[in-house]
C-alpha positions in Angstrom: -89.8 -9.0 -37.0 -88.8 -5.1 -37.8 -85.8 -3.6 -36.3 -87.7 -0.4 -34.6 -85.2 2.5 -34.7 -87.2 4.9 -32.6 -86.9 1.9 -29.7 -83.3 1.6 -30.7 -82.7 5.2 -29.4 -84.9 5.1 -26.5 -83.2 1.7 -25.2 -79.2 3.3 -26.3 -80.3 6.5 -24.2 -82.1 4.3 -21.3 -78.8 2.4 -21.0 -76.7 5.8 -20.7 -79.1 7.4 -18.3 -77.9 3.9 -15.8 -74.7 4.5 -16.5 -74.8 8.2 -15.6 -76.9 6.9 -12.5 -74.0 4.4 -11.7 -71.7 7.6 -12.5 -73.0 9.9 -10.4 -73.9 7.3 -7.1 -70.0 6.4 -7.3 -69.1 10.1 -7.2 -66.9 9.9 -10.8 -67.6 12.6 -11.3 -65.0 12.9 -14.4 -66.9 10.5 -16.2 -69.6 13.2 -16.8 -69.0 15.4 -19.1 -68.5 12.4 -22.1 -72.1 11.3 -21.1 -73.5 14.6 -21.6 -72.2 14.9 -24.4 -73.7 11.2 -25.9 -76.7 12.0 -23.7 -77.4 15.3 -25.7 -76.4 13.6 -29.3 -79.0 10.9 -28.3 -81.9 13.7 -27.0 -81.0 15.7 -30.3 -81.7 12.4 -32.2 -84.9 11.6 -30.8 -86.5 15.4 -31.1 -85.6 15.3 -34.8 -87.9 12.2 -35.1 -91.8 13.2 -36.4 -93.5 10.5 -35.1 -92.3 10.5 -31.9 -94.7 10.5 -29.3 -94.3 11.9 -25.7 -96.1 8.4 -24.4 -92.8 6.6 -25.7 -90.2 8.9 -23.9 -92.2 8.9 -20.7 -90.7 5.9 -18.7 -87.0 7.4 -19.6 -88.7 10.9 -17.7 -88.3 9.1 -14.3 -85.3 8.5 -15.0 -83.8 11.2 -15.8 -85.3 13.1 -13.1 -83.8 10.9 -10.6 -80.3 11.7 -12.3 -81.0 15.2 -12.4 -81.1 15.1 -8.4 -78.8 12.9 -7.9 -76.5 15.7 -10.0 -78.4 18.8 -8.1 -76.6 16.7 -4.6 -73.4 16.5 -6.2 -73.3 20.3 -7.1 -74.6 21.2 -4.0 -71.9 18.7 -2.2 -69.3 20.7 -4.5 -70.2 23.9 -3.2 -70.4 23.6 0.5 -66.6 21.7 -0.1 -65.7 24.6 -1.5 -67.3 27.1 0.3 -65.7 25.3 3.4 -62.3 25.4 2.0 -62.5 29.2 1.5 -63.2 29.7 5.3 -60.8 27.8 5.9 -58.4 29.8 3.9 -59.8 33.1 5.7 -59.2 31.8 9.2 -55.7 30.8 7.9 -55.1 34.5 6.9 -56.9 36.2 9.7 -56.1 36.6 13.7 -59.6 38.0 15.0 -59.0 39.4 18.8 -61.5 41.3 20.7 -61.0 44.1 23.0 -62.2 44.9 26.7 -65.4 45.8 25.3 -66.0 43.2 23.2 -65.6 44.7 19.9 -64.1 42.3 17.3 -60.8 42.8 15.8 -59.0 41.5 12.8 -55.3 40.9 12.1 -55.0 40.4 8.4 -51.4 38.5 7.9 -50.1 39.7 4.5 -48.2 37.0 2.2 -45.1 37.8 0.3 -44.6 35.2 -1.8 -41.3 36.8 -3.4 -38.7 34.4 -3.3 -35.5 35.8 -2.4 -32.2 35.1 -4.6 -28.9 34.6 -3.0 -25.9 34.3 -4.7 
């Protein structure tokens, strides 16, 4: 029996692609960047191959589309956290009033984050 390096690869980045699945669906998020990383060394491996056929790579394609939304989720779940936070920081900052006539007013509350030294 021949030890196959081309399947060597495929199953090494199958594996990672689980793990970053398993990463990504327990929202550890800190693990990602070190898979990238391997993920990419691994992608850059396989593309320098010649004989490498599409037809071999396609049942990792699957999977790494599903990782690729599960990621796209997490972004998005990123951005409306942090879009939240920076309302929240503006309604923290601002007193909005409206007049008789209805006309909206804001009250901008300015910070002075000096600190005062006494002797």
């Amino acid at each position: 029996m021949t030890h196959d390096p081309h399947q060597a690869l495929i199953d090494e980045l199958d594996a990672l692609l689980d793990q970053e699945r398993a990463v990504l669906t327990a929202g550890r998020l800190e693990a990602l960047p070190g898979l990238l990383e391997a993920k990419e060394t691994l992608i850059d491996q396989l593309n320098a191959l010649d004989d490498m056929t599409p037809e071999r790579l396609q049942p990792l394609r699957g999977k790494a589309q599903r990782n690729q939304a599960l990621l796209d989720g997490a972004l998005r779940g990123i951005r409306t956290v942090a879009n939240r936070f920076s309302t929240l920081r503006k309604i923290r900052n601002t007193l909005e009033t409206y007049d008789r006539t209805g006309r909206k007013s804001a009250l901008l509350q300015q910070h002075d984050n000096k600190l005062e030294k006494r002797a």
